[in-house]
GUDRENRO-236393 format. One line per field, with one value per residue: residue number from 1; x, y, z of N, C-alpha, C in turn. Coordinates in nm, 2 decimals, always signed. Example, Ala and Ser with C-alpha at 12.3 -4.5 7.8 and 13.67 -1.06 7.14 Angstrom:
pos <- [1,2] $
neast <- [+1.32,+1.28] $
nnorth <- [-0.57,-0.22] $
nup <- [+0.78,+0.71] $
caeast <- [+1.23,+1.37] $
canorth <- [-0.45,-0.11] $
caup <- [+0.78,+0.71] $
ceast <- [+1.32,+1.29] $
cnorth <- [-0.33,+0.00] $
cup <- [+0.78,+0.79] $
***
This chain:
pos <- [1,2,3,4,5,6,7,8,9,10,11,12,13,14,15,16,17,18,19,20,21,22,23,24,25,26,27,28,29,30,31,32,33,34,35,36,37,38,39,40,41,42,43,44,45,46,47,48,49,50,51,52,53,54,55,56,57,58,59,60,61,62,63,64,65,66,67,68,69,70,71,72,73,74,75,76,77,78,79,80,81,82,83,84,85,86,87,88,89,90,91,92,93,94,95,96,97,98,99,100,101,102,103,104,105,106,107,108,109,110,111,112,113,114,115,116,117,118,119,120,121,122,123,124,125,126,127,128,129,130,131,132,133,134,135,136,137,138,139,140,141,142,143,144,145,146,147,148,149,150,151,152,153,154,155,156,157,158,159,160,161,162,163,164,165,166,167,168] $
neast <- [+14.93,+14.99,+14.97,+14.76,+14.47,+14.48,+14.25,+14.15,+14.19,+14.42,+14.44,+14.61,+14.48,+14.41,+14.28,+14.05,+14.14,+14.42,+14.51,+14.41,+14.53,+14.81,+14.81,+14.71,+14.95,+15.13,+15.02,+15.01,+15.25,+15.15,+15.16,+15.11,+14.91,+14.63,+14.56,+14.35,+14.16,+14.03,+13.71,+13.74,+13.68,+13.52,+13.48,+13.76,+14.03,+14.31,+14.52,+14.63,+14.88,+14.97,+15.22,+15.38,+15.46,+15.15,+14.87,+14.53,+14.24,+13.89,+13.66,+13.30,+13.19,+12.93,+12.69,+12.82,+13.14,+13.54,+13.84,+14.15,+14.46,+14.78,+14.94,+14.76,+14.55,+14.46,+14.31,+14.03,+13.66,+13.51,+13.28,+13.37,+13.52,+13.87,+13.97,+14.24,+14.34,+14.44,+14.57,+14.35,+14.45,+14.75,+14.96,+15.06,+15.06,+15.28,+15.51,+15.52,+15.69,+15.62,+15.47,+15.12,+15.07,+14.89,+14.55,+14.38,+14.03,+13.71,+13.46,+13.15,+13.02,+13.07,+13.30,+13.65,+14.01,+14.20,+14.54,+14.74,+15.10,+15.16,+14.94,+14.56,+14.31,+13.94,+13.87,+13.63,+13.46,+13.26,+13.05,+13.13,+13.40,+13.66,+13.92,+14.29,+14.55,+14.84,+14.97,+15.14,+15.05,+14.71,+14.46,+14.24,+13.94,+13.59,+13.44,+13.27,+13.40,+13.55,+13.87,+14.18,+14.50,+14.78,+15.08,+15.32,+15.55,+15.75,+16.00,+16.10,+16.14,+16.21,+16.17,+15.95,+15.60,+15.33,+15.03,+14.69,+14.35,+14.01,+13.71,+13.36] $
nnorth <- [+12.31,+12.34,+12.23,+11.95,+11.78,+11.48,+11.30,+11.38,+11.32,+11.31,+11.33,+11.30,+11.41,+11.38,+11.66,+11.77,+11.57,+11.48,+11.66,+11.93,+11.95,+11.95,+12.20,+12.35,+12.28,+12.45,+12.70,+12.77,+12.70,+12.44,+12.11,+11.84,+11.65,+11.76,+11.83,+11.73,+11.76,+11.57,+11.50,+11.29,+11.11,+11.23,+11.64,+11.83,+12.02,+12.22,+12.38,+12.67,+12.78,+13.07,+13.08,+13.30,+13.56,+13.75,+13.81,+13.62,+13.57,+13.51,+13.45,+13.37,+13.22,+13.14,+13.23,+13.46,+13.42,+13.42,+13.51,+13.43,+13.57,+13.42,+13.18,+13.33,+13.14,+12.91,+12.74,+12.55,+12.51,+12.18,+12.17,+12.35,+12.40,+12.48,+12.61,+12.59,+12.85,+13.00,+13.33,+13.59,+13.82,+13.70,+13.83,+14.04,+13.88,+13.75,+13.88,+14.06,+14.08,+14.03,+13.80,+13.60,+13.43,+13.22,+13.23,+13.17,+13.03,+13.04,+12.77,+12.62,+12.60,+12.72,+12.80,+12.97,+12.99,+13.29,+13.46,+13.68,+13.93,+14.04,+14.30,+14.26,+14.39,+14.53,+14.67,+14.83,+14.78,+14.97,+15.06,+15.33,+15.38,+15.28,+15.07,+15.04,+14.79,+14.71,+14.38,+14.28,+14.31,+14.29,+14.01,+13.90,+13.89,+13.96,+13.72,+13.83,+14.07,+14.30,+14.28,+14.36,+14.35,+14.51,+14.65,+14.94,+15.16,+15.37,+15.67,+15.75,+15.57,+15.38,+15.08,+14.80,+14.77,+14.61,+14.60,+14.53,+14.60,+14.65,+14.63,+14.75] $
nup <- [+26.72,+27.07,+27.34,+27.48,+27.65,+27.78,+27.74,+27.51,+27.12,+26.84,+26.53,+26.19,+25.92,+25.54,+25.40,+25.16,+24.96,+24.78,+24.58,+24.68,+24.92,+24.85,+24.72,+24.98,+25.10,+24.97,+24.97,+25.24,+25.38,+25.52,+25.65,+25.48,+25.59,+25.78,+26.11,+26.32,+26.57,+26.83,+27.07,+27.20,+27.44,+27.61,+27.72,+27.64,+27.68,+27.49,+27.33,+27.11,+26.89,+26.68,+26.39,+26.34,+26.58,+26.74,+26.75,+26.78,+26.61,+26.63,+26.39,+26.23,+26.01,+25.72,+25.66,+25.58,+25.36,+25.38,+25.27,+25.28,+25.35,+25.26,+25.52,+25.71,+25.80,+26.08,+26.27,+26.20,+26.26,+26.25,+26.03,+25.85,+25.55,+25.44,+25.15,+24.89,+24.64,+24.34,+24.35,+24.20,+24.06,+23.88,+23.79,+23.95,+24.18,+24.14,+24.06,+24.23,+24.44,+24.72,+24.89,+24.82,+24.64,+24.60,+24.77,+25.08,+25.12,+25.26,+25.32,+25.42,+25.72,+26.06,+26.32,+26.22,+26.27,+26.27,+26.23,+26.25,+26.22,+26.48,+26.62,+26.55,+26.34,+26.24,+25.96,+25.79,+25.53,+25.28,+25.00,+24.90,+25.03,+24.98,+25.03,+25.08,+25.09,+25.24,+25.18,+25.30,+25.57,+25.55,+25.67,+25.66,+25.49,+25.35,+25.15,+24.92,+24.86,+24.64,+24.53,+24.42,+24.31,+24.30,+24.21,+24.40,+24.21,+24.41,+24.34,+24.52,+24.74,+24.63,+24.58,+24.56,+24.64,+24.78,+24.67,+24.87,+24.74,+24.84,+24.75,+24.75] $
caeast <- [+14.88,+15.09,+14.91,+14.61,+14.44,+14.45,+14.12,+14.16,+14.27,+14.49,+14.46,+14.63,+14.36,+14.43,+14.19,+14.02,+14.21,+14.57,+14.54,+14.36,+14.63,+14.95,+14.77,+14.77,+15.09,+15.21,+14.98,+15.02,+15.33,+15.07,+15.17,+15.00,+14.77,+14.57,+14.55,+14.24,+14.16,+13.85,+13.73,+13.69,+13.70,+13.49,+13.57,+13.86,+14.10,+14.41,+14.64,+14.70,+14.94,+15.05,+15.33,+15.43,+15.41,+15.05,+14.68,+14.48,+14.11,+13.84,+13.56,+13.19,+13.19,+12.87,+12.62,+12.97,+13.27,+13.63,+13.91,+14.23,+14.64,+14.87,+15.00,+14.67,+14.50,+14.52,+14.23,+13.87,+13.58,+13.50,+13.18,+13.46,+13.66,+13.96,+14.05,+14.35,+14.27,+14.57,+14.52,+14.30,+14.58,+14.84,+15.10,+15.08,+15.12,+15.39,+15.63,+15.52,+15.76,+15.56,+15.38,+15.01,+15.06,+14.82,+14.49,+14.25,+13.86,+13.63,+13.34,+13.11,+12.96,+13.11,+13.43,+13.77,+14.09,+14.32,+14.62,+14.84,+15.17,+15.10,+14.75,+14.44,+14.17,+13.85,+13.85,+13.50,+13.45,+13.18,+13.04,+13.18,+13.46,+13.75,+14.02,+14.43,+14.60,+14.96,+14.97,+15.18,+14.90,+14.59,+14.48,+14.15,+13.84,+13.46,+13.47,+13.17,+13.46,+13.58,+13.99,+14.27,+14.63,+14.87,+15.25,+15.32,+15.68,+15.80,+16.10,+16.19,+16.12,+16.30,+16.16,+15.82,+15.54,+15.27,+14.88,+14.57,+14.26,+13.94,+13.60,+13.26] $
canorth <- [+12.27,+12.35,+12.13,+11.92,+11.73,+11.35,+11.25,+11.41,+11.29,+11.39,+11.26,+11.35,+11.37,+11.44,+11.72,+11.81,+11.50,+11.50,+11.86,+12.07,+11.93,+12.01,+12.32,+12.46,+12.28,+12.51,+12.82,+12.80,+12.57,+12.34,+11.99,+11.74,+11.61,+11.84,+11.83,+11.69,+11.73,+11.52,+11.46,+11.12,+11.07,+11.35,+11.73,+11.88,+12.16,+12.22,+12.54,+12.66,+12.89,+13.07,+13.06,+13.43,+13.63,+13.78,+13.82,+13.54,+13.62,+13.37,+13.50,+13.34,+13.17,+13.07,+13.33,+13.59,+13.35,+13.48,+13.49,+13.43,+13.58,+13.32,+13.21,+13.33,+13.02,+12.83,+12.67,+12.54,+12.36,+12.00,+12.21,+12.44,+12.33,+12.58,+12.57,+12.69,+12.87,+13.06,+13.49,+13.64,+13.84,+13.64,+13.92,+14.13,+13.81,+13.69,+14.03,+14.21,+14.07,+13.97,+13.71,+13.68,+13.35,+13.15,+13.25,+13.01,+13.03,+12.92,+12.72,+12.55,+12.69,+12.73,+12.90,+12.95,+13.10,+13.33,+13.47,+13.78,+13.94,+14.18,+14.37,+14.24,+14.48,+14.51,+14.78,+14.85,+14.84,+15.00,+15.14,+15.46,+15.37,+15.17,+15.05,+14.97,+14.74,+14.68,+14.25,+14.19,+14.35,+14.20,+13.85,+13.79,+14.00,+13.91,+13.70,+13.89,+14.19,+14.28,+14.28,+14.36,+14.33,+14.62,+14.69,+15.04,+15.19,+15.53,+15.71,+15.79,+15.46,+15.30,+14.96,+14.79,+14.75,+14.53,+14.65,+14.46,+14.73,+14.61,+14.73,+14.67] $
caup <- [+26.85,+27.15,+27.44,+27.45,+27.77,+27.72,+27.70,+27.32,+27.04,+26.73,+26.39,+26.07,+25.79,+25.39,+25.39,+25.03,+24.84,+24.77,+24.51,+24.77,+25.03,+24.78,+24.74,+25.08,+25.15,+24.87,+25.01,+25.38,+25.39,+25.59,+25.65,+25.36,+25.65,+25.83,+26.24,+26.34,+26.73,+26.87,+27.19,+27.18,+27.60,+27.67,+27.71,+27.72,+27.60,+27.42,+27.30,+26.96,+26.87,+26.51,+26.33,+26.40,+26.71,+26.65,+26.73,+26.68,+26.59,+26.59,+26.29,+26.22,+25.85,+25.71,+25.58,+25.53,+25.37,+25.38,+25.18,+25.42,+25.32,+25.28,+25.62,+25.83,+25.89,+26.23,+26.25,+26.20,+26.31,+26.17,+25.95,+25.79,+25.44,+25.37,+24.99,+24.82,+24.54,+24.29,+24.35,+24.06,+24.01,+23.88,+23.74,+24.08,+24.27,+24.09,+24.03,+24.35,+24.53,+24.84,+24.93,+24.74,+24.52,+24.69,+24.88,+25.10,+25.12,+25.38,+25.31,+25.51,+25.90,+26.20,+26.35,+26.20,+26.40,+26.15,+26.29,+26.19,+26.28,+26.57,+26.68,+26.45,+26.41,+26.18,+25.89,+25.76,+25.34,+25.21,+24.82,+24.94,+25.10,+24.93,+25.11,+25.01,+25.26,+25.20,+25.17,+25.39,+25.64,+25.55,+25.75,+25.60,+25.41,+25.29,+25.03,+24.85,+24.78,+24.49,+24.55,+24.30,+24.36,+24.26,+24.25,+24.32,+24.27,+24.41,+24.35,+24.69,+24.80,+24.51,+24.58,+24.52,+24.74,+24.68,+24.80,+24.79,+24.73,+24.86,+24.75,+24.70] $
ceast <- [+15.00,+15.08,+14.77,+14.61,+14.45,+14.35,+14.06,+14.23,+14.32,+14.48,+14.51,+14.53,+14.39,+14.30,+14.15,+14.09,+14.35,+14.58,+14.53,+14.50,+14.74,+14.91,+14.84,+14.90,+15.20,+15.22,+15.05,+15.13,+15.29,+15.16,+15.05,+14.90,+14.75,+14.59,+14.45,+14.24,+14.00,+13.84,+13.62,+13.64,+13.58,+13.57,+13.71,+13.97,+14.24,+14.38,+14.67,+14.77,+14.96,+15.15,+15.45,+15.40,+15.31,+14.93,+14.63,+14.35,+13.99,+13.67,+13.47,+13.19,+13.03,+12.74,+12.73,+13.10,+13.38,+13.70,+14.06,+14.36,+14.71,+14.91,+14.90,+14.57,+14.55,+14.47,+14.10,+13.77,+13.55,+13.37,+13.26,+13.54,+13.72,+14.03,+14.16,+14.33,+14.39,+14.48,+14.44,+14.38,+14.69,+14.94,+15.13,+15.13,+15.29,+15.54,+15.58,+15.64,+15.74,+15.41,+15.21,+15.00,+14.90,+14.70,+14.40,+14.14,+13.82,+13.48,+13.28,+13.03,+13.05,+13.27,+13.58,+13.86,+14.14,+14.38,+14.66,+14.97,+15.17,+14.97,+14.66,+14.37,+14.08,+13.84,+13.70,+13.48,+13.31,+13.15,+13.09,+13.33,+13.59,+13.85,+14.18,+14.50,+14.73,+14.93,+15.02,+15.13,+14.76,+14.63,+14.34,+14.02,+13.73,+13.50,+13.37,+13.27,+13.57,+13.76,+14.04,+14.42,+14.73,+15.01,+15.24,+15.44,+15.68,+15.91,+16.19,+16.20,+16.21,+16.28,+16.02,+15.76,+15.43,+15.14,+14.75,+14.44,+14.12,+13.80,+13.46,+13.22] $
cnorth <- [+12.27,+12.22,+12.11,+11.81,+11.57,+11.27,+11.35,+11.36,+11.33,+11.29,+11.31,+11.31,+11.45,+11.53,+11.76,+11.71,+11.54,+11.66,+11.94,+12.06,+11.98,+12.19,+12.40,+12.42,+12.42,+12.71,+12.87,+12.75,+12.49,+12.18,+11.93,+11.68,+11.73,+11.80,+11.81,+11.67,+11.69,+11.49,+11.35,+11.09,+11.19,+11.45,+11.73,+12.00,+12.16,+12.38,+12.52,+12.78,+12.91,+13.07,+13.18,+13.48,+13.67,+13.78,+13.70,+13.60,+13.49,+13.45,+13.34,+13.31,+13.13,+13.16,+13.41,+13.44,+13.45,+13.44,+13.54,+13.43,+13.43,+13.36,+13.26,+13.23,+12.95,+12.73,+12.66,+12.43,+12.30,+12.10,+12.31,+12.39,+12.49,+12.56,+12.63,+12.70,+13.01,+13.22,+13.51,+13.68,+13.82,+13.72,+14.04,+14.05,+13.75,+13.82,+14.14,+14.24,+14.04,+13.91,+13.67,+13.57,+13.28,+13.24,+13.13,+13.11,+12.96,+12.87,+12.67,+12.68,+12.64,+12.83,+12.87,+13.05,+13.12,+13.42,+13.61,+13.84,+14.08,+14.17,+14.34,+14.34,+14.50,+14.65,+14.74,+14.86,+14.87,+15.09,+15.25,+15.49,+15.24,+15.19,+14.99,+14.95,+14.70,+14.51,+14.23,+14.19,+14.29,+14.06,+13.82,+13.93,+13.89,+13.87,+13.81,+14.03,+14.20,+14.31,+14.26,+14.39,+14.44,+14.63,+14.85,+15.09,+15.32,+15.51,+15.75,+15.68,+15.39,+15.13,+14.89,+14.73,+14.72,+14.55,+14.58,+14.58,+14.63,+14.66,+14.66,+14.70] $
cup <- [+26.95,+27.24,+27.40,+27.58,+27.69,+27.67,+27.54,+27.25,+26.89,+26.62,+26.32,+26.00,+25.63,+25.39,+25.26,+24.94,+24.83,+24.67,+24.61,+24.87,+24.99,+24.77,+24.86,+25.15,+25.06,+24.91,+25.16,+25.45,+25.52,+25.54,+25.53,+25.47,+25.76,+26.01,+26.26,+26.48,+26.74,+26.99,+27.20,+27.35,+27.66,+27.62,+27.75,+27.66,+27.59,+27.38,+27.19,+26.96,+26.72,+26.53,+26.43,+26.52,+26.65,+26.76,+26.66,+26.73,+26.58,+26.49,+26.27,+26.08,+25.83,+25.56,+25.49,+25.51,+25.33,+25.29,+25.29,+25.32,+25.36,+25.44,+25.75,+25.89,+25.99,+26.24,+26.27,+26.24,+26.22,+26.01,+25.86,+25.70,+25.39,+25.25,+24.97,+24.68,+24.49,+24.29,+24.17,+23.99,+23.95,+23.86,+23.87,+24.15,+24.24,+24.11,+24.11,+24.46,+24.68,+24.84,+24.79,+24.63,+24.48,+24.76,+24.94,+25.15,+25.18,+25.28,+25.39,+25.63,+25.95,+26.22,+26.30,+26.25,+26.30,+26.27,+26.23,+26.25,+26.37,+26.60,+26.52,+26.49,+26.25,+26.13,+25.81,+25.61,+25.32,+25.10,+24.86,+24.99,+25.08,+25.00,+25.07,+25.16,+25.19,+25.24,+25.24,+25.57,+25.68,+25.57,+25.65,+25.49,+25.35,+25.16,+24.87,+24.80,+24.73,+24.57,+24.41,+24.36,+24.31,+24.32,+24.24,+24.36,+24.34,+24.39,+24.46,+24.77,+24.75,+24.54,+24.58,+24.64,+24.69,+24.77,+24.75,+24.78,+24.72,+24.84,+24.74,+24.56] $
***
């Protein structure tokens, strides 16, 4: 939160119990209590920014839930719980060498803001149409698809590079 009008108010709140909280302190290096903005006085409006310079995006959860990169959450409304939940993956996340330990999941309705570094923009997956996004790239993706985590080296590269592959 950058600014916020007075007639709101800010709470810390233990979100999901002390695990879910160590969690995404662990995923997102999120503070142990969450940010809770209410407008207790009436309307009024306040400024968030991410971490990184970046694009923030505000996506529709409810019917479609997401599955959000370490590091792209900003934030969500009150009907929205973000879990931290360890990659399927474990031996790609671990020995890829970037990022990918950690992912969070939406649950719930309503709107949540994810962030990324630079221009956001919406790639299309479909059974026809499988998609490989280098990790440190992808901000968020439908949870309904199938994702697998891959190290892949080259020789001319001589160093590893770590891709998520997203399909239905």
């Amino acid at each position: 939160m950058v600014m916020m009008e007075s007639n709101l108010e800010l709470k810390g709140k233990l979100q999901g119990g002390l695990m879910q909280s160590l969690m995404r302190r662990f995923a997102n290096d999120e503070s142990l209590f969450q940010q809770q903005i209410e407008a207790v006085n009436g309307e009024g409006d306040c400024l968030l920014a991410p971490t990184l310079d970046g694009d923030m995006q505000i996506i529709e959860v409810g019917k479609q839930q997401y599955t959000l990169s370490d590091g792209a959450f900003v934030a969500a409304q009150t009907g929205v719980d973000i879990r931290a939940n360890i990659q399927r993956n474990l031996g790609g996340a671990v020995f890829g060498d970037t990022g990918g330990f950690m992912v969070m999941q939406t649950q719930g309705q309503g709107q949540v803001v994810v962030s990324g570094f630079g221009s956001l923009f919406e790639i299309d997956v479909t059974p026809d149409k499988d998609v490989i996004i280098d990790n440190g790239h992808v901000v968020c993706w439908d949870s309904n698809l199938e994702y697998k985590l891959s190290v892949s080296t080259s020789k001319k590269k001589r160093h590893h590079e770590q891709y998520y592959q997203l399909c239905y």
